[in-house]
N, C-alpha and C positions, 0 to 999 in steps of 0.2 A: 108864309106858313112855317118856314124854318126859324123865323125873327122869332114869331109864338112859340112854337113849340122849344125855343132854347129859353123863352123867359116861361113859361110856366115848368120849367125842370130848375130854373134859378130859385125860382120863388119856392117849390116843392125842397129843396135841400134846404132854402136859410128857415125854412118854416121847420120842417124835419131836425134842424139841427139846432133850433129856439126850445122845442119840446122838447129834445131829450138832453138838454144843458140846465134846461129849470128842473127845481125840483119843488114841490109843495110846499107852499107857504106855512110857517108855524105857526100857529092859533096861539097868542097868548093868553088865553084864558084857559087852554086846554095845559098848556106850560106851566102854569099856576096849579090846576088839579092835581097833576103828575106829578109836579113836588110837594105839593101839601099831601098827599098820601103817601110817597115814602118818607119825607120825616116823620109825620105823626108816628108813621109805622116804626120810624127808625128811633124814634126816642121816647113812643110811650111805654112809663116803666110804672104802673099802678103799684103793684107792691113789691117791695125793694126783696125782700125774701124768697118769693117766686118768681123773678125776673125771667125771663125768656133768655136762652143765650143766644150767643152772635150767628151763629149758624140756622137757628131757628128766624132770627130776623130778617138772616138771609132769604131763607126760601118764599120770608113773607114778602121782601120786594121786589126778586128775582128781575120780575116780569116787569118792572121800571128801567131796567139797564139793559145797554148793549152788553153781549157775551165777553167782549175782553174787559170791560168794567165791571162787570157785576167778577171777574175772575178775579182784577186786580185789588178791590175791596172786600172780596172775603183772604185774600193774601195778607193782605194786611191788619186785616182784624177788626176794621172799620164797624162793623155790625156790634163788635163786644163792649164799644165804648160804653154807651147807654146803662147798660145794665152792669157793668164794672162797675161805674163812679157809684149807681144807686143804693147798691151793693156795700161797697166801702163808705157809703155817707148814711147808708139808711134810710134814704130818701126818696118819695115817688119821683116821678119826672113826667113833665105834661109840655108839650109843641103850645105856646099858645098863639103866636103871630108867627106869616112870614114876611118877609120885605124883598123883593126880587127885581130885577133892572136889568135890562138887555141891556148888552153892553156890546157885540160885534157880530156879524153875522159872516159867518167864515166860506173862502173858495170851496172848502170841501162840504157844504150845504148844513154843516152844523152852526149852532149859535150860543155865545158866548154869555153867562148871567151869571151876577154877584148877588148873593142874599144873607140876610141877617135874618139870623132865628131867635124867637125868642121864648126861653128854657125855662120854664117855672120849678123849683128843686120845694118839695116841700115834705112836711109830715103834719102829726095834729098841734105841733108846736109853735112851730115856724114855716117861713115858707120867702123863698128867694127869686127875682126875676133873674137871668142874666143873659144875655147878648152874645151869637154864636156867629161869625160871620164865613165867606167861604164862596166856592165859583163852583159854575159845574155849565156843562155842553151839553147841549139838545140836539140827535138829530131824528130827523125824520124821513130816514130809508125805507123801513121798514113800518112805520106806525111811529109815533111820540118814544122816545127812550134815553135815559139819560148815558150819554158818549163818557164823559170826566166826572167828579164829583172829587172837590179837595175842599175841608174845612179848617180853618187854624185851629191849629192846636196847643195856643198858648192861654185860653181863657183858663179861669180855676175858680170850684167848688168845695167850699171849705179847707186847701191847700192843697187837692186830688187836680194835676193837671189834666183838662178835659178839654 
């Protein structure tokens, strides 16, 4: 009786301590929606004269980010890019692909993805593809939220670095 009851109190901790070491598995399809609505959100710029500003972008993605990411990219300004360049080029701005790749799934339950965006810059004249690449962390503590979010910032639109 004592053999049993020391192995169903073994079996109750490694099982007890299996559930609260995992955490929920990310949905990649659900990873895919979540970024394709904050980009869209983050770079559609219909008309270059009434752009939305960076803050206004903000409050439209908030709810895609953890609280110290979404704090560290309105610090930065990250939201005003979009509508900067459209601004100084004149140009709409349209999300029209993304490309996205898990790339590490980390101890602290977040996961690691590279993606290329790709930026249509256009007017009734002309009209440009170009290629935005960049990483960002998913975790899912709380619900689906993006942890990081860093884009290079060396690509250029009409000699506006963006």
């Amino acid at each position: 009786m004592k053999k049993l009851f020391c192995f169903l109190l073994f079996g109750m901790v490694i099982l007890t301590g299996t559930v609260a070491c995992s955490k929920e598995a990310v949905n990649e399809e659900e990873v895919m929606e979540l970024v394709k609505e904050y980009k869209t959100k983050q770079y559609t710029i219909k008309d270059p004269d009434k752009a939305p500003t960076g803050p206004e972008i903000g409050e439209e993605v908030k709810s895609c980010f953890s609280k110290d990411e979404f704090d560290r990219q309105m610090a930065n300004r990250s939201f005003s890019l979009a509508p900067d360049i459209a601004k100084k080029t004149n140009k709409s701005i349209a999300l029209t692909d993304i490309k996205l790749r898990k790339e590490k799934e980390n101890d602290d339950g977040t996961v690691n993805y590279t993606y290329t965006l790709e930026l249509k810059f256009y007017d009734d004249q002309t009209s440009e593809v170009i290629e935005k690449n960049g990483q960002l962390s998913i975790s899912n503590d709380d619900g689906l939220k993006i942890a990081r979010d860093w884009e290079d910032r060396t690509t250029q639109v009409e000699g506006e670095i963006f």
